[in-house]
Biopython code that builds the backbone (N, CA, C, O; Angstrom):
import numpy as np
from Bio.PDB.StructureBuilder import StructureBuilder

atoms = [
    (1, "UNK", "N", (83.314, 115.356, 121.468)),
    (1, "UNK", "CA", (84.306, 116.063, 122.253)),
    (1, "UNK", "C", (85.529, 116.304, 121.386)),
    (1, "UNK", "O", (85.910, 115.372, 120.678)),
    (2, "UNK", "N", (86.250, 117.580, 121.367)),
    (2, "UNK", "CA", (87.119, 117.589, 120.420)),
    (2, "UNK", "C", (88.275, 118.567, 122.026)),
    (2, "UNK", "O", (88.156, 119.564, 122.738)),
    (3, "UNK", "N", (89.311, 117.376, 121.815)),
    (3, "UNK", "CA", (90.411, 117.976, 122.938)),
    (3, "UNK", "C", (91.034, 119.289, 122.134)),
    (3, "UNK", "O", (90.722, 119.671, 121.007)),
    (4, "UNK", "N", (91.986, 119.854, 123.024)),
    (4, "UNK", "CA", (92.447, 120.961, 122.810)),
    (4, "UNK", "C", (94.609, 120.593, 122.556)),
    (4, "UNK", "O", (95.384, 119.669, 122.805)),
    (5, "UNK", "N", (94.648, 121.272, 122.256)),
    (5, "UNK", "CA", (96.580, 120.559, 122.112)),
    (5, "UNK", "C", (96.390, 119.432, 121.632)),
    (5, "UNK", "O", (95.455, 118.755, 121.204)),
    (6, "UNK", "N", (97.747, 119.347, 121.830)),
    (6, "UNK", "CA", (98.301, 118.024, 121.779)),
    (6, "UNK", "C", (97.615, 116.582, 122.590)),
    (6, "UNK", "O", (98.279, 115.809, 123.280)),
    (7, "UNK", "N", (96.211, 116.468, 122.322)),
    (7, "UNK", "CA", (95.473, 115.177, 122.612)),
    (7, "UNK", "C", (94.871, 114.832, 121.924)),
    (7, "UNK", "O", (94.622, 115.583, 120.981)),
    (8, "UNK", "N", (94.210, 113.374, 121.962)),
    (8, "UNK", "CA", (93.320, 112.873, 121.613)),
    (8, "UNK", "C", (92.132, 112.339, 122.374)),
    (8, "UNK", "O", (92.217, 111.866, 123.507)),
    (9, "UNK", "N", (91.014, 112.444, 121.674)),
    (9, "UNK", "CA", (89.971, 111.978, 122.479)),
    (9, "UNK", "C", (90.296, 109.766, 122.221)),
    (9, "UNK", "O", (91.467, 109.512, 121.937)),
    (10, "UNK", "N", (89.864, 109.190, 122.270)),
    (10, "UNK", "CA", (90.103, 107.921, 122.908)),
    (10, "UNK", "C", (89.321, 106.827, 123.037)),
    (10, "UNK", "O", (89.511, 106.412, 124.180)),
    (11, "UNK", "N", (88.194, 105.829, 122.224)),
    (11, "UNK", "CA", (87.425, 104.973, 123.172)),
    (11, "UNK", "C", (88.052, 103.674, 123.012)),
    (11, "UNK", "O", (88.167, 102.917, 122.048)),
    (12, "UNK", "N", (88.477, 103.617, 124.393)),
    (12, "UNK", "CA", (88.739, 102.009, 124.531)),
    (12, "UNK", "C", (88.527, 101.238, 123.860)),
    (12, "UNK", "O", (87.500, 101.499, 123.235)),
    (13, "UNK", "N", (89.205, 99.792, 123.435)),
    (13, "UNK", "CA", (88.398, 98.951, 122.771)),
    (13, "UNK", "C", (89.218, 97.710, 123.637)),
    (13, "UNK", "O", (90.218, 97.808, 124.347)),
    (14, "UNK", "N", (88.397, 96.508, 123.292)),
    (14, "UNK", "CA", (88.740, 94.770, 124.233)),
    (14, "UNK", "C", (88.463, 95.334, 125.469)),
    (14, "UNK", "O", (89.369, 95.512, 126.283)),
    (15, "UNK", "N", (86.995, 95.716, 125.766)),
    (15, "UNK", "CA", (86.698, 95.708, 126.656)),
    (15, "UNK", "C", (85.685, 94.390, 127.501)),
    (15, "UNK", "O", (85.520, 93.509, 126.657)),
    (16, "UNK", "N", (85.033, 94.018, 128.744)),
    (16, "UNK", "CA", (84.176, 92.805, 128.841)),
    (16, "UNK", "C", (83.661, 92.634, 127.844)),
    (16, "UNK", "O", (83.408, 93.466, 126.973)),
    (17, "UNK", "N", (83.360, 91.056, 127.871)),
    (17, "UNK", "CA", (82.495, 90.297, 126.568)),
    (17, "UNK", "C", (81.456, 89.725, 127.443)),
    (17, "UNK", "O", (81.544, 89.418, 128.632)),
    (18, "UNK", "N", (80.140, 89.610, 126.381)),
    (18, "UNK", "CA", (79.051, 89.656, 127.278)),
    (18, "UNK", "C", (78.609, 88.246, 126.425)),
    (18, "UNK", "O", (78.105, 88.432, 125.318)),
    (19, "UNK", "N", (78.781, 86.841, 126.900)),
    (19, "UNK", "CA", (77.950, 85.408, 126.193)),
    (19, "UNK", "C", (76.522, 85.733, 125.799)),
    (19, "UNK", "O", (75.978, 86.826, 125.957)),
    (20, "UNK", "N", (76.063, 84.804, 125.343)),
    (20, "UNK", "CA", (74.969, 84.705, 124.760)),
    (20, "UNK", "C", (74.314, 84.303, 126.026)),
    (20, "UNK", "O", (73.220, 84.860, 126.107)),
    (21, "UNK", "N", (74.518, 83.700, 126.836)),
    (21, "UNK", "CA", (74.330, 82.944, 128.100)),
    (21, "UNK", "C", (74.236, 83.919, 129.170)),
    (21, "UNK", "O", (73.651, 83.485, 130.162)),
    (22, "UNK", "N", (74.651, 85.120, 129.248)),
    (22, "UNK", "CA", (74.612, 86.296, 129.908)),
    (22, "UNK", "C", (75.994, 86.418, 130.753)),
    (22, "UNK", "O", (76.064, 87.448, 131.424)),
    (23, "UNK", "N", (77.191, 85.466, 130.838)),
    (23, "UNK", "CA", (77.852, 85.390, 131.235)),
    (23, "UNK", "C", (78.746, 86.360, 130.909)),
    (23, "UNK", "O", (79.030, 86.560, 129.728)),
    (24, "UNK", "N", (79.386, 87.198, 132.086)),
    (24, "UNK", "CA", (80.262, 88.257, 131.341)),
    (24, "UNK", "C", (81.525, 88.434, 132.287)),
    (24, "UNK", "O", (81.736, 88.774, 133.451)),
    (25, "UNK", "N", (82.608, 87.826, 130.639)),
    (25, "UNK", "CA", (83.830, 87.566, 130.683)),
    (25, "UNK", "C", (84.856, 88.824, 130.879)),
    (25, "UNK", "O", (85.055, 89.541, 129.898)),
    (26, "UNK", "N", (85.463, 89.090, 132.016)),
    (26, "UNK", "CA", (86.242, 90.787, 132.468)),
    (26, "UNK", "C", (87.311, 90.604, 131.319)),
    (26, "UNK", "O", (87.421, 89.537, 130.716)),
    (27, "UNK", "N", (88.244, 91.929, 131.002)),
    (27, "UNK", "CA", (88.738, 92.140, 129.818)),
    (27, "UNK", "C", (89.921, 91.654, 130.625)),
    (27, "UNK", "O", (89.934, 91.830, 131.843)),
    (28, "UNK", "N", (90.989, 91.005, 129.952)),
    (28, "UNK", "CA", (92.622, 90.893, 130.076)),
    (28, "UNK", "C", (93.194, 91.624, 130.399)),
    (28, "UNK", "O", (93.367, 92.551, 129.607)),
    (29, "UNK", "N", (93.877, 91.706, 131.782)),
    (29, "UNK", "CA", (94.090, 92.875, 132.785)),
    (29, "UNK", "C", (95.973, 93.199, 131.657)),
    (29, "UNK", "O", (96.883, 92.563, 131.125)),
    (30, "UNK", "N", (95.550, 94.481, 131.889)),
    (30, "UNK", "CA", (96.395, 95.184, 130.633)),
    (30, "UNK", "C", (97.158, 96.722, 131.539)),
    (30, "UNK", "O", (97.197, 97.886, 131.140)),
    (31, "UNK", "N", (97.670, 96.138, 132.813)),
    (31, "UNK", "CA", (98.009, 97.051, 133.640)),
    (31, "UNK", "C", (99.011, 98.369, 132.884)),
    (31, "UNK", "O", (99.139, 99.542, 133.236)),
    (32, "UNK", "N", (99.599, 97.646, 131.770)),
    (32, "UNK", "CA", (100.995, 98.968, 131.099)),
    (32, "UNK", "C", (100.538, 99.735, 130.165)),
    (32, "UNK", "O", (101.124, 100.796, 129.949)),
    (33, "UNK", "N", (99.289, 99.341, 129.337)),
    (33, "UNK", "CA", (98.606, 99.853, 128.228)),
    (33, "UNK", "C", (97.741, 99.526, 127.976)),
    (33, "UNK", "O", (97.279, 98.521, 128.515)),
    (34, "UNK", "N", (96.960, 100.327, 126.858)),
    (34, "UNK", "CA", (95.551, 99.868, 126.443)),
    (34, "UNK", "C", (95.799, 100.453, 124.757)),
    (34, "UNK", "O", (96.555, 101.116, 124.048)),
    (35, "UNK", "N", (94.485, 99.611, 124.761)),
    (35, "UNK", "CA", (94.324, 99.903, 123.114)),
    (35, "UNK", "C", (93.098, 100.581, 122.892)),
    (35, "UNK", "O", (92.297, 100.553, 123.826)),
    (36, "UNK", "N", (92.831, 101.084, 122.030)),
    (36, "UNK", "CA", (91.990, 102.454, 121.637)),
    (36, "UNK", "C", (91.787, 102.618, 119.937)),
    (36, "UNK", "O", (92.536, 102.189, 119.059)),
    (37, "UNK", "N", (90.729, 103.258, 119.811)),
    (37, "UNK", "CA", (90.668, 103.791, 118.651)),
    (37, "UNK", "C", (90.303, 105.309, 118.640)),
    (37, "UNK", "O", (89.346, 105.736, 119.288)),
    (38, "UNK", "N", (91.022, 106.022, 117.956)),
    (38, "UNK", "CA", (90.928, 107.421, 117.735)),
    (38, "UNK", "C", (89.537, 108.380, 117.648)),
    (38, "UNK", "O", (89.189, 108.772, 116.535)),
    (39, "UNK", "N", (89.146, 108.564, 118.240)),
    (39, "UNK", "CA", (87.938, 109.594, 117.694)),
    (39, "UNK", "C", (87.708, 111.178, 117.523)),
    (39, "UNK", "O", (86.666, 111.819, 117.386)),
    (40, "UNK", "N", (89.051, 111.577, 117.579)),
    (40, "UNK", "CA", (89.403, 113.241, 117.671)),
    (40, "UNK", "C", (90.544, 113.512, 118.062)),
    (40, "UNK", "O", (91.255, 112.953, 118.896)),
    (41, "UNK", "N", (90.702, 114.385, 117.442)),
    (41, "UNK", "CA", (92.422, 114.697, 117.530)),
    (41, "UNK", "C", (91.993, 116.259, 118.099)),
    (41, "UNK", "O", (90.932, 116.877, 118.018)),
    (42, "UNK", "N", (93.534, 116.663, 118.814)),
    (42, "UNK", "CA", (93.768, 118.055, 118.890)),
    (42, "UNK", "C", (94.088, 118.739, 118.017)),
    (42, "UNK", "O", (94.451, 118.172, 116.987)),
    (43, "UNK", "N", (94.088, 120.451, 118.066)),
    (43, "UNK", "CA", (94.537, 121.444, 117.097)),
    (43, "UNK", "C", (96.416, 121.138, 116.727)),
    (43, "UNK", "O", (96.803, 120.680, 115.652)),
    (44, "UNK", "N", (97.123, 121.427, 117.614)),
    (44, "UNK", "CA", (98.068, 120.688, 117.149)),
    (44, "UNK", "C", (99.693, 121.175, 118.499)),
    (44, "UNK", "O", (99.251, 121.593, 119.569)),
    (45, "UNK", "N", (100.741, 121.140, 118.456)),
    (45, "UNK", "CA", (101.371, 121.218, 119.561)),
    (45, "UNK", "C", (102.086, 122.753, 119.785)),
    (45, "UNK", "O", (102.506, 123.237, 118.733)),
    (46, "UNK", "N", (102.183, 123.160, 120.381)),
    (46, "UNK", "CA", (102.409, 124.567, 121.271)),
    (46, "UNK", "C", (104.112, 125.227, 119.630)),
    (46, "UNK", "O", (104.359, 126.413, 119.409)),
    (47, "UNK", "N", (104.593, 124.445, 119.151)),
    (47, "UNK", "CA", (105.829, 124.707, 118.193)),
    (47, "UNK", "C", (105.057, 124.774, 116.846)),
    (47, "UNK", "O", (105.712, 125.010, 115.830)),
    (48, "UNK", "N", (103.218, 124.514, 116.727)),
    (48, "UNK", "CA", (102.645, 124.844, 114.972)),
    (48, "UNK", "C", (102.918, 123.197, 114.684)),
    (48, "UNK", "O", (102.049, 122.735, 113.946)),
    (49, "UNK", "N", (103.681, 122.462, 115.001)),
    (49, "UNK", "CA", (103.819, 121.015, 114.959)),
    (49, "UNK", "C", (102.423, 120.386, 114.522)),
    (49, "UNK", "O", (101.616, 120.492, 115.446)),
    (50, "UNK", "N", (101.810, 119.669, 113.226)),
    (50, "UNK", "CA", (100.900, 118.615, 113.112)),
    (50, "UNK", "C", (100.772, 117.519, 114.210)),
    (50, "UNK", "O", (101.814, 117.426, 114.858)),
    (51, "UNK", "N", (100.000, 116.847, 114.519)),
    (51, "UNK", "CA", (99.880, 115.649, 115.516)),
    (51, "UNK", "C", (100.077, 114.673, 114.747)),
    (51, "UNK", "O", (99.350, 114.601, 113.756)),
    (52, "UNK", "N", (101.231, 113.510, 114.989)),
    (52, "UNK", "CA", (101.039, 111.916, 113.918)),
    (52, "UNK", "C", (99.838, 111.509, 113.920)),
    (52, "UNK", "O", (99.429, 111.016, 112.869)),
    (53, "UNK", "N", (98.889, 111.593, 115.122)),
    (53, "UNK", "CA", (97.872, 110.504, 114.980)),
    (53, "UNK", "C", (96.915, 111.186, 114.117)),
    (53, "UNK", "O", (97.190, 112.263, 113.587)),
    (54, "UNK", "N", (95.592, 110.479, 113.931)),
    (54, "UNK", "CA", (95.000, 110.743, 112.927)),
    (54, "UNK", "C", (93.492, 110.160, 113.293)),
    (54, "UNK", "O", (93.364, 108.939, 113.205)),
    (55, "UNK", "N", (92.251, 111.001, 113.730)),
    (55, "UNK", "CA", (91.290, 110.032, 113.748)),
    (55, "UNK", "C", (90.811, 109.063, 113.063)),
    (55, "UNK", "O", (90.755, 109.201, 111.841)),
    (56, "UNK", "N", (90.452, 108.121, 113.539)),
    (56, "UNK", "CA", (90.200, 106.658, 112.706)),
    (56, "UNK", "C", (91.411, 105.398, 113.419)),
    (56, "UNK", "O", (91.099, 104.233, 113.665)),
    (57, "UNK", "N", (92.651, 105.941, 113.621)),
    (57, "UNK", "CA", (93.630, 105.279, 114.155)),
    (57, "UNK", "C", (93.191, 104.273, 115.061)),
    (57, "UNK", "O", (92.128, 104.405, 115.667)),
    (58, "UNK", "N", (93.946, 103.250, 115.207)),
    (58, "UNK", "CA", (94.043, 102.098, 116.322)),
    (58, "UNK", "C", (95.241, 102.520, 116.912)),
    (58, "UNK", "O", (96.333, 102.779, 116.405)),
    (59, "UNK", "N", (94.915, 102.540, 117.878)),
    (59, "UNK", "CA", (96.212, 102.922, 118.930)),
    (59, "UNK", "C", (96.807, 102.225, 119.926)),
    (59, "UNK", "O", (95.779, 101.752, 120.411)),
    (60, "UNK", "N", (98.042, 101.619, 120.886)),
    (60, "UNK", "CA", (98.762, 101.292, 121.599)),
    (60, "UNK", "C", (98.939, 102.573, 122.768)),
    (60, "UNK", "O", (99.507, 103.614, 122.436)),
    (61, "UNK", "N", (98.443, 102.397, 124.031)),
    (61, "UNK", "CA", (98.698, 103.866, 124.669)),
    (61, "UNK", "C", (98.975, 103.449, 126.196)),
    (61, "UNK", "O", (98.612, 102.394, 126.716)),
    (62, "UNK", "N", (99.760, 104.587, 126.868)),
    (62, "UNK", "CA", (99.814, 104.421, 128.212)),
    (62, "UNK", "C", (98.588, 104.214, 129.159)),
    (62, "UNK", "O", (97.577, 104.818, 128.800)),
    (63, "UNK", "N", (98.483, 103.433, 130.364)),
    (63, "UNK", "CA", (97.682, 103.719, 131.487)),
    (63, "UNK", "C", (97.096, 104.400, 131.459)),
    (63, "UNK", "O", (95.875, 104.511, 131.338)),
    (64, "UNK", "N", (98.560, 105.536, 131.664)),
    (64, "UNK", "CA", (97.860, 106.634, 132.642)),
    (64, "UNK", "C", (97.251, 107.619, 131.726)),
    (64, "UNK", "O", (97.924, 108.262, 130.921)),
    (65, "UNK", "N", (95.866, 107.742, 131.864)),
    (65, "UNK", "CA", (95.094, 108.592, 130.961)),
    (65, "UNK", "C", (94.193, 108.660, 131.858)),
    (65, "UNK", "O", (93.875, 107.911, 132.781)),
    (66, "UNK", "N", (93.553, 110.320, 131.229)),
    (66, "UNK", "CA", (92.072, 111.125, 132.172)),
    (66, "UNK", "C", (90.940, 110.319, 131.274)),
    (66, "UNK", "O", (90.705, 110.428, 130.071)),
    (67, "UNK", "N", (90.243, 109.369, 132.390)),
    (67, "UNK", "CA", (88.771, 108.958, 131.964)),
    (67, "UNK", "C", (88.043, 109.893, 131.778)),
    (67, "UNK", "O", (88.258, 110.852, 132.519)),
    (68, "UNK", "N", (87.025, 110.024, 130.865)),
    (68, "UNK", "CA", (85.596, 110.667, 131.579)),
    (68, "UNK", "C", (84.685, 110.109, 130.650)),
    (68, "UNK", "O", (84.920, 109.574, 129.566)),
    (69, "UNK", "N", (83.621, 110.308, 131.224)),
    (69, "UNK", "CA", (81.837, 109.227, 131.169)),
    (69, "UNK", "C", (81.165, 110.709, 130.293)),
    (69, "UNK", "O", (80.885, 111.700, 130.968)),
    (70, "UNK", "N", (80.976, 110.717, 128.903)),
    (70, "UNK", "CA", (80.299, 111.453, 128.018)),
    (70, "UNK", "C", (79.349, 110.719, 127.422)),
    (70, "UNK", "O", (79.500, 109.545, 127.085)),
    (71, "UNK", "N", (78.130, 111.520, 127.240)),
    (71, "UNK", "CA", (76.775, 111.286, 126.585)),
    (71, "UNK", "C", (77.025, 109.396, 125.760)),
    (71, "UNK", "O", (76.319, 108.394, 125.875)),
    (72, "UNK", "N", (77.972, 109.564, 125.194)),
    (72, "UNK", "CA", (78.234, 108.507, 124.101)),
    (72, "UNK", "C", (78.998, 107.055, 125.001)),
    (72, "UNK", "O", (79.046, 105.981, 124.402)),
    (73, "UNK", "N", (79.423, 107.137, 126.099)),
    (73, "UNK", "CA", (79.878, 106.605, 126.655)),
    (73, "UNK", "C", (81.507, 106.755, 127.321)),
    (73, "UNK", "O", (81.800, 107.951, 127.319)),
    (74, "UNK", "N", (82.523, 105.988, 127.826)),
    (74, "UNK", "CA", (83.606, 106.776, 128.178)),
    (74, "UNK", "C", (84.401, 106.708, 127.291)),
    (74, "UNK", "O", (84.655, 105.787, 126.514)),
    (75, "UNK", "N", (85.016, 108.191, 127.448)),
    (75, "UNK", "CA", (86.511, 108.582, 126.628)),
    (75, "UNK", "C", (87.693, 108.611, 127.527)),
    (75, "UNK", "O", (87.727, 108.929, 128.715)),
    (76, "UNK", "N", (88.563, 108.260, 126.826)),
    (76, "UNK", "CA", (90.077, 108.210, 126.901)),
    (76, "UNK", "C", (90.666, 109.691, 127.071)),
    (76, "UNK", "O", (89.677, 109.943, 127.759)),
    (77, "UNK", "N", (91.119, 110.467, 127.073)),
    (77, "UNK", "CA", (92.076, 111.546, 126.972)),
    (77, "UNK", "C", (93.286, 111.784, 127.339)),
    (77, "UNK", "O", (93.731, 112.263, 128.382)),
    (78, "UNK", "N", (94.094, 111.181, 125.815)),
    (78, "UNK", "CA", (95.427, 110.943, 125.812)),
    (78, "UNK", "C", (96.064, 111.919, 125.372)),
    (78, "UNK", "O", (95.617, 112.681, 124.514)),
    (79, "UNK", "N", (97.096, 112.008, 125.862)),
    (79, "UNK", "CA", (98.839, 113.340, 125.568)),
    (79, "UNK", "C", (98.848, 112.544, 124.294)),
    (79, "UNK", "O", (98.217, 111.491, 124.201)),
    (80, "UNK", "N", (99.571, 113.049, 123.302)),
    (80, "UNK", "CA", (100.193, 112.504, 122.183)),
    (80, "UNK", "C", (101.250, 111.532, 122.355)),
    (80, "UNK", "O", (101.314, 110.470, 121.735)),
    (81, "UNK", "N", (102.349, 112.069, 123.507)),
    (81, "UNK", "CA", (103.286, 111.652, 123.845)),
    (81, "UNK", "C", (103.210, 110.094, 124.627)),
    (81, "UNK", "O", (104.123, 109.273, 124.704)),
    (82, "UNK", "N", (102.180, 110.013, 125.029)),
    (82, "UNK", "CA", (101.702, 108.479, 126.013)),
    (82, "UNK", "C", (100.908, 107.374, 124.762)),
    (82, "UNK", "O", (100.469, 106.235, 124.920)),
    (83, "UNK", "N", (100.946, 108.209, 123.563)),
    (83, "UNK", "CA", (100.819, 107.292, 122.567)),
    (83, "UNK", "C", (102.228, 105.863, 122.495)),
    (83, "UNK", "O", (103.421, 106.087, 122.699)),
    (84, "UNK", "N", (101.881, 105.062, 122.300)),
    (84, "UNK", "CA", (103.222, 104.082, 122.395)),
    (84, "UNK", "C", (103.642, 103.627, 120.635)),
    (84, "UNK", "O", (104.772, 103.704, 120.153)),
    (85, "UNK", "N", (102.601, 103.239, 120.034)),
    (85, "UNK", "CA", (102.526, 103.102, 118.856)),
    (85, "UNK", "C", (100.965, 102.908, 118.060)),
    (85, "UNK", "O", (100.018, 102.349, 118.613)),
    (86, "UNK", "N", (100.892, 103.702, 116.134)),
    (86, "UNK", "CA", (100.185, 102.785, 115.758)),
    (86, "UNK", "C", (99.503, 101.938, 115.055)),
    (86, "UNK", "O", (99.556, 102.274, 113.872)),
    (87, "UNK", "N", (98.836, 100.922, 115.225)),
    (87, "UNK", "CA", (98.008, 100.086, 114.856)),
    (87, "UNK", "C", (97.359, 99.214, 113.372)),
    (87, "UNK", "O", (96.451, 98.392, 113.488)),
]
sb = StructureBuilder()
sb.init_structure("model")
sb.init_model(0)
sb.init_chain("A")
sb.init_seg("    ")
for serial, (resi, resn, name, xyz) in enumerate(atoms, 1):
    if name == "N":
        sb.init_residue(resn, " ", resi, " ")
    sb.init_atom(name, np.array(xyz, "f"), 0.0, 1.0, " ", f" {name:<3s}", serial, name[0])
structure = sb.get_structure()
């Protein structure tokens, strides 16, 4: 998936951990942010502006972000701006 503008595509990361035992531990409720790693960037912002981030990045990001469930599993789709810092 390659976003359009000023976004990035997004996959979560510290998500559940699954024991050897089958026991599976829920992730550390992280109500203000999440962390992510980059997997696509947008073309770039509406002023010709480059985007800071950079795929490959570890990221610090807001909540509020559009889920969605793709072939590969779910993506993130973050504004640039709800980036917090990164990584």
């Amino acid at each position: 998936m390659l976003p359009l503008g000023p976004r990035l595509a997004v996959a979560r990361l510290g998500g559940e951990q699954t024991l050897a035992s089958g026991i599976i531990l829920p992730a550390p409720d992280m109500r203000d942010a999440h962390v992510g790693l980059v997997s696509a960037v947008g073309t770039e912002h509406e002023n010709g502006c480059p985007l800071e981030v950079a795929a490959g990045d570890r990221v610090l990001y807001s909540s509020r972000v559009d889920t969605f469930v793709v072939d590969d599993g779910t993506i993130d789709v973050v504004d640039e701006n709800s980036v917090i810092g990164i990584l």
